[in-house]
GUMARVEX-860939 format. One record per residue (C-alpha): z, y negated, x negated; residue in one letter. Coordinates in steps of 0.25 Angstrom, whole numbers, plus 5000, padded with zeros to 4 digits. Each point is the difference from the previous one (the first is absolute). Layout:
<sites>
<zz Z, yy Y, xx X, rest a>
...
</sites>
This chain:
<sites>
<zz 5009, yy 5081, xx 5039, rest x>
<zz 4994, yy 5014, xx 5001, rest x>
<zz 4988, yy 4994, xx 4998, rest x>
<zz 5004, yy 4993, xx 4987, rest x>
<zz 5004, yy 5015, xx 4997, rest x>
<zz 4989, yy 5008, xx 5002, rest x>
<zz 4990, yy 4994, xx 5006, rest x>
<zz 4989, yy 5009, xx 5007, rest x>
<zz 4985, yy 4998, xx 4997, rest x>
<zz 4992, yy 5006, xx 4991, rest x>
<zz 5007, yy 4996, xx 4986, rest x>
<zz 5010, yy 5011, xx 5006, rest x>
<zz 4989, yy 5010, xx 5002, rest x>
<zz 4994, yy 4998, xx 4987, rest x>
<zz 5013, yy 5002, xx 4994, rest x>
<zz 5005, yy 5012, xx 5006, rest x>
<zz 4987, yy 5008, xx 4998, rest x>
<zz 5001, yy 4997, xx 4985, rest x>
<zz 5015, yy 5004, xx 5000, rest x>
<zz 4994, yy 5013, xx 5006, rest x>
<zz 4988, yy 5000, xx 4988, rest x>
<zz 5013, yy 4998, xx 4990, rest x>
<zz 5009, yy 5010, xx 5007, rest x>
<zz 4987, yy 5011, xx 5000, rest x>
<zz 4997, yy 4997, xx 4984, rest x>
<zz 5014, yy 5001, xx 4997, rest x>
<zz 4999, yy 5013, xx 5006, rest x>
<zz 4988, yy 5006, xx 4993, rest x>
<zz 5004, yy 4995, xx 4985, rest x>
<zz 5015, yy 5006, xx 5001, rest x>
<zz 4994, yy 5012, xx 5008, rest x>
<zz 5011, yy 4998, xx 5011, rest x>
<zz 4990, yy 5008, xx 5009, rest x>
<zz 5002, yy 4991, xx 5014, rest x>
<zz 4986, yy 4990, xx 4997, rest x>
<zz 4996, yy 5006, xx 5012, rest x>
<zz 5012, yy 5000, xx 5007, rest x>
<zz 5004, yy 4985, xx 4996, rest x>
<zz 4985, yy 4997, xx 5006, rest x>
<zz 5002, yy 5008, xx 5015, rest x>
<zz 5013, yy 4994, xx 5000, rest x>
<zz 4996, yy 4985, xx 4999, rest x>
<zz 4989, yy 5003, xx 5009, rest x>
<zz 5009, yy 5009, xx 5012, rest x>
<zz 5010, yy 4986, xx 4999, rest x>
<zz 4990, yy 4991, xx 5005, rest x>
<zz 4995, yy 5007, xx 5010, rest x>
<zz 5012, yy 5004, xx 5004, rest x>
<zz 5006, yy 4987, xx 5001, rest x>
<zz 4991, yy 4993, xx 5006, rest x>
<zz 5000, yy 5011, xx 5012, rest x>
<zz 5015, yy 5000, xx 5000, rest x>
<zz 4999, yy 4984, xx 5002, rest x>
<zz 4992, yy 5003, xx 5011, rest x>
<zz 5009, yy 5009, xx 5007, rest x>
<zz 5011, yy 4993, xx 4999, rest x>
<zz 4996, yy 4988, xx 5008, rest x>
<zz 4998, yy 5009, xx 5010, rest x>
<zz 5013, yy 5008, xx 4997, rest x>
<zz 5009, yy 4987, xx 5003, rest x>
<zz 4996, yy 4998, xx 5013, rest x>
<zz 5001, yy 5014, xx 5006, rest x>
<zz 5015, yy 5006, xx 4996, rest x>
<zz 4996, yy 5014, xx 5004, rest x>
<zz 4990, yy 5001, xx 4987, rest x>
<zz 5013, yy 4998, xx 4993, rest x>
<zz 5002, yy 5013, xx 4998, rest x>
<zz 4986, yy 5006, xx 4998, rest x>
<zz 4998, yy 4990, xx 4990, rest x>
<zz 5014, yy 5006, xx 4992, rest x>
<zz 4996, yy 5013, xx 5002, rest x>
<zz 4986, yy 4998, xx 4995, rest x>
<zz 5007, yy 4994, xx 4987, rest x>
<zz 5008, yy 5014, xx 4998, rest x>
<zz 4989, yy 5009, xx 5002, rest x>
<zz 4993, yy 4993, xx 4990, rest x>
<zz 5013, yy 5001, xx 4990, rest x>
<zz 5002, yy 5012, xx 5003, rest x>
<zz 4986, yy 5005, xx 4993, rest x>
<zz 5001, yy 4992, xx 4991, rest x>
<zz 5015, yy 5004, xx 4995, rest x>
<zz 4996, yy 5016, xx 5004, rest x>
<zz 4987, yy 5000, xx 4993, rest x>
<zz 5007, yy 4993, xx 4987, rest x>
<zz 5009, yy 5012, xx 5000, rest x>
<zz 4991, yy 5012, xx 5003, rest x>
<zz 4986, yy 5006, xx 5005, rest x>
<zz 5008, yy 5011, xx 5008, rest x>
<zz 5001, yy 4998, xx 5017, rest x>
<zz 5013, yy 4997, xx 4996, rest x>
<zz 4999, yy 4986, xx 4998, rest x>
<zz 5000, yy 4996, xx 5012, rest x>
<zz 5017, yy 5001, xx 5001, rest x>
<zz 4998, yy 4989, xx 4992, rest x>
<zz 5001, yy 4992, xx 5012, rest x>
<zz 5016, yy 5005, xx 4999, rest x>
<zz 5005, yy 4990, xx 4989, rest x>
<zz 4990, yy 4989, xx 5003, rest x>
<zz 5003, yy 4999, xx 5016, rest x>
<zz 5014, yy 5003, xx 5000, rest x>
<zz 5006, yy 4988, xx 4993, rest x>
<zz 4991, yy 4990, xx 5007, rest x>
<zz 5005, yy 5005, xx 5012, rest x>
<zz 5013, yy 4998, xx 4998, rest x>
<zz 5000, yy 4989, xx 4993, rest x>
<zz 4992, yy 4993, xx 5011, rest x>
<zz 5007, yy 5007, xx 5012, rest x>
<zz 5012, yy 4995, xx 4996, rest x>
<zz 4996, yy 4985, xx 4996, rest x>
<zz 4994, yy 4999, xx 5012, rest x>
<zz 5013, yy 5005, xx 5008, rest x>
<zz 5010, yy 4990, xx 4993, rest x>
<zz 4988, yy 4990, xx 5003, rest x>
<zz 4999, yy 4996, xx 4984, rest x>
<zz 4987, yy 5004, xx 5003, rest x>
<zz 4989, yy 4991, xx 5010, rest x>
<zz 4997, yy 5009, xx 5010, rest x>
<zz 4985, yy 4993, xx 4999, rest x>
<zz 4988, yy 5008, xx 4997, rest x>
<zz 4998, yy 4992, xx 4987, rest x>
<zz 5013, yy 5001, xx 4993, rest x>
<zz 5000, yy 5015, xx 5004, rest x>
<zz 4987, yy 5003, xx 4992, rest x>
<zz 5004, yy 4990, xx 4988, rest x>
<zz 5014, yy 5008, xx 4998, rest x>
<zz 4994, yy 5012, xx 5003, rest x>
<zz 4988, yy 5001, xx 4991, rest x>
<zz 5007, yy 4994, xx 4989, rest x>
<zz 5011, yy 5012, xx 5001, rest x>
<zz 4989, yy 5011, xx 5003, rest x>
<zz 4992, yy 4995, xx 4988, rest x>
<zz 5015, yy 5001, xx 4991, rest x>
<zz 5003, yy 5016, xx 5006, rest x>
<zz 4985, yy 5002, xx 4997, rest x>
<zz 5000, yy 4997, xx 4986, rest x>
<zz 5015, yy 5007, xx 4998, rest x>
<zz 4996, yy 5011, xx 5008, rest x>
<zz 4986, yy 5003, xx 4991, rest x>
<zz 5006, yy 4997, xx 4986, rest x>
<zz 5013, yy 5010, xx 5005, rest x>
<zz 4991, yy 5010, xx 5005, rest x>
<zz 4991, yy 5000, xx 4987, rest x>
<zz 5011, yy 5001, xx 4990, rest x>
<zz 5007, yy 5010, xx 5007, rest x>
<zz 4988, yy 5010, xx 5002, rest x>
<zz 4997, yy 4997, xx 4985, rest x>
<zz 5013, yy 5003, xx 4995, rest x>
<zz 4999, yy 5013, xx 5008, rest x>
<zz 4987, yy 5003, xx 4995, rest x>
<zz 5004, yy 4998, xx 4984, rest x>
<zz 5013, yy 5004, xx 5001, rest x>
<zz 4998, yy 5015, xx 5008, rest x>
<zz 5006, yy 5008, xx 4990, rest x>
<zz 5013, yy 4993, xx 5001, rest x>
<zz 5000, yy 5001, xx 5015, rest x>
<zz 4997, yy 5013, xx 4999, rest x>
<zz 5012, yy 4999, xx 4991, rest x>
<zz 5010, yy 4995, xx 5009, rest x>
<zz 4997, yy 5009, xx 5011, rest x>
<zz 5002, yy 5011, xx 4990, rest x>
<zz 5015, yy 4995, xx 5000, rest x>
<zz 5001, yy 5001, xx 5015, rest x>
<zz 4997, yy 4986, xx 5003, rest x>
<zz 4993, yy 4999, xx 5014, rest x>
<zz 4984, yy 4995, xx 4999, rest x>
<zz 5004, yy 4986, xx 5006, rest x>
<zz 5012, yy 4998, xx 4990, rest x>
<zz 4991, yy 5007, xx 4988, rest x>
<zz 4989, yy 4988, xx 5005, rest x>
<zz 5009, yy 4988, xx 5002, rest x>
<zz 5006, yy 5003, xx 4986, rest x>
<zz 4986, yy 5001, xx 4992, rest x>
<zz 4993, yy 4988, xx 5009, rest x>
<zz 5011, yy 4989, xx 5005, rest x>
<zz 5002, yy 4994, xx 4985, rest x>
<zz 4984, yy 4996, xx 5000, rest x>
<zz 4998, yy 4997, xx 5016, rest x>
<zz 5013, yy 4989, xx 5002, rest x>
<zz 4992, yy 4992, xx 4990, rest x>
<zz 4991, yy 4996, xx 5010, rest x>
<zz 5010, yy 4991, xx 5004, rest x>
<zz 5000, yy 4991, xx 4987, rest x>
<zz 4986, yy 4990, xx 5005, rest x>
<zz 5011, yy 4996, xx 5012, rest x>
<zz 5013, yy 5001, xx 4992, rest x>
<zz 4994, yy 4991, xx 4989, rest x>
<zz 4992, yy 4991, xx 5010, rest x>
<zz 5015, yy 4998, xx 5008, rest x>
<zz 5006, yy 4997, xx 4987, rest x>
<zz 4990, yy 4990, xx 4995, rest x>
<zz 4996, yy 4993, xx 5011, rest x>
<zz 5001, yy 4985, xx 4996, rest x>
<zz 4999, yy 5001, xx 4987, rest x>
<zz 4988, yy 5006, xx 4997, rest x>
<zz 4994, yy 5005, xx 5013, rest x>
<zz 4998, yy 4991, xx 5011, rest x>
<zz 4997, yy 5009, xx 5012, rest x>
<zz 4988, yy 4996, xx 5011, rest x>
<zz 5011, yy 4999, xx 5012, rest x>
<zz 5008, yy 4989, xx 4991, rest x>
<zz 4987, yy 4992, xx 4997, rest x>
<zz 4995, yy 5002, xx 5013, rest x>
<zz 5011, yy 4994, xx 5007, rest x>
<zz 5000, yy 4989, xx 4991, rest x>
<zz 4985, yy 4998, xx 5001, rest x>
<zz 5001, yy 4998, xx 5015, rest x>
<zz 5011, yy 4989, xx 4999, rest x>
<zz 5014, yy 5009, xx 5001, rest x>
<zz 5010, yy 4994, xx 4992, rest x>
<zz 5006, yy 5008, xx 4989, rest x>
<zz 5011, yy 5004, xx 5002, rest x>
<zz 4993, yy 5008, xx 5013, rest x>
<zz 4989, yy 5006, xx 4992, rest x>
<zz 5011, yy 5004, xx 4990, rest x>
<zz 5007, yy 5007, xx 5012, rest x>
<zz 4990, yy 5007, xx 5004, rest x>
<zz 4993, yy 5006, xx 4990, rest x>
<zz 5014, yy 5005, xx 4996, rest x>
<zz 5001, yy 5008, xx 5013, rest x>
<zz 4986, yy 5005, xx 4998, rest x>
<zz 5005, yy 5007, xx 4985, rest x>
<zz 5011, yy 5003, xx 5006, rest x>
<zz 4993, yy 5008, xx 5010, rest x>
<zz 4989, yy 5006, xx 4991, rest x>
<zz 5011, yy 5004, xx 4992, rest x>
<zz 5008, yy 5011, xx 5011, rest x>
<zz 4985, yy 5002, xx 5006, rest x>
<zz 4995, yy 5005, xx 4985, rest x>
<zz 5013, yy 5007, xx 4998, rest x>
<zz 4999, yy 5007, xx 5012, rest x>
<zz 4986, yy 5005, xx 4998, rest x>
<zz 5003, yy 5005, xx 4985, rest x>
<zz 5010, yy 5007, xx 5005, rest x>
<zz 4993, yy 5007, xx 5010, rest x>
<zz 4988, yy 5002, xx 4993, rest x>
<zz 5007, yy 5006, xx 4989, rest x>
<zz 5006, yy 5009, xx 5011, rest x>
<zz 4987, yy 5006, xx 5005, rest x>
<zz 4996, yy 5003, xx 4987, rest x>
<zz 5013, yy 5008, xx 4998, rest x>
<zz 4999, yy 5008, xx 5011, rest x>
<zz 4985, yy 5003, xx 4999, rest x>
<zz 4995, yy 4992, xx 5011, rest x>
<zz 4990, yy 4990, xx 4992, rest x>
<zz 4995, yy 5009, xx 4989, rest x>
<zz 4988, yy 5002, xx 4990, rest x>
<zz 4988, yy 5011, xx 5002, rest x>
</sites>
């Protein structure tokens, strides 16, 4: 059946460098300014992936690795989140909000035993709930420091009034920063009428029967929702307090 789906060979190849040639064009005629970007990123996910397949076949058969392999996955959120936000050294907090919710999340799965204690299921929950704090985290972090930036004088303002710096903050960036939240909030709320996610088809791909794909892709948003919460909210946090700033 995957096969029939997508079947690997060079017709995929041919495909997916001309989707790149699209996405670049595309690009360049609206002045979106990522040509570039769109080119780096196509070309850092093959490599990329066919390291990480590698690594993993040797990951499943030596539990220890486990670990490195998970923690490999936040370093490399965290940049990625951190830099999003800011070229300061404080970026690097940003490991806060995207390892904090994992953590939890995974921790406690794995305690109840909800959760495979098995080196595969480990890195699969884990990177799909790293990858949600990730994205939460940077758009949080941006929106916030932006709001901050445009909106100094009414910061400025509120502290004229005798509100603390953090208060004066969280009143000026929190509106913008909890929209990060939306992409997850309208995923959950769509999913199955317009949006299919990979965990779902996955399942259903390898011979799962519905109902058990169902099940567990709505554990999966269910989880990348308190995850993504909980990373907005401490992203939001940081920025208040000064801890992830701007040069």
């Amino acid at each position: 059946m995957s096969s029939t789906l997508l079947p690997v060979g060079p017709a995929m190849g041919v495909a997916m460098a001309v989707l790149v040639v699209v996405a670049v064009a595309v690009s360049a005629v609206a002045r979106l300014g990522h040509g570039r970007g769109v080119v780096t990123a196509a070309l850092r996910a093959v490599a990329q992936l066919a390291a990480v397949a590698l690594v993993l076949a040797a990951v499943v058969e030596v539990e220890p690795l486990t670990a490195a392999f998970v923690l490999v996955m936040t370093a490399t959120a965290t940049v990625t989140a951190g830099r999003r936000m800011t070229r300061d050294g404080s970026w690097r907090w940003a490991v806060v909000p995207v390892a904090s919710g994992p953590v939890l999340v995974v921790t406690v799965l794995l305690a109840v035993g909800v959760l495979p204690p098995t080196p595969l299921a480990v890195i699969a929950v884990a990177g799909i709930l790293i990858g949600g704090a990730m994205t939460s985290s940077a758009l949080a972090g941006r929106r916030a420091l932006d709001e901050l930036a445009a909106r100094r004088g009414e910061v400025e303002a509120a502290l004229s009034i005798g509100l603390l710096p953090r208060d004066a903050a969280l009143e000026i960036a929190r509106p913008q920063a909890t929209t990060a939240l939306i992409p997850v909030l309208d995923q959950t709320r769509t999913v199955g009428l317009v949006v299919l996610p990979g965990a779902f088809v996955g399942m259903l791909i390898g011979g799962a029967e519905p109902i058990q794909a169902g099940a567990v892709q709505l554990f999966v948003l269910v989880a990348l929702l308190a995850v993504e919460a909980i990373a907005v909210a401490l992203t939001i946090e940081l920025v208040a307090r000064g801890v992830i700033v701007r040069p």
